[in-house]
C-alpha positions, 0 to 999 in steps of 0.5 A, a space after each residue: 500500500 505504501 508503494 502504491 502511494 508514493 508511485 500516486 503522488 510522484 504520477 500527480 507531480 508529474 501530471 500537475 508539472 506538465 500541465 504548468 508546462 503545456 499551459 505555459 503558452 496559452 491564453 492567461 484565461 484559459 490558465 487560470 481556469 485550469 488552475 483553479 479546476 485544479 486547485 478545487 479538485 484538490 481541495 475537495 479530494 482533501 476535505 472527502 479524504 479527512 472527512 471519511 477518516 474521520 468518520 472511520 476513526 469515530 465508528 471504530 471508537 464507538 465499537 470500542 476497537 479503539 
């Protein structure tokens, strides 16, 4: 599992560098628009993340396997 992890964050490194580099010469518009798709894809991915975590951690507390 540990592995799969880095190998997923070192292909979405490697997909957000290329993406800044392929939009380098674009229109400043269309850039800021897949910037901020970006951005919020991100932050939502983050915020489902934590919150079934949470929710994970309190269901097991509650079964008392905690």
């Amino acid at each position: 599992m540990r592995q799969f992890g880095n190998k997923a964050a070192v292909r979405f490194a490697a997909w957000l560098c290329g993406t800044t580099f392929i939009l380098g010469g674009c229109d400043p518009t269309i850039q800021a628009t897949v910037e901020d798709g970006i951005i919020a894809s991100a932050t939502s991915f983050t915020t489902s993340f934590m919150a079934a975590l949470i929710q994970v951690l309190t269901e097991a507390r509650n079964a008392g396997t905690i």
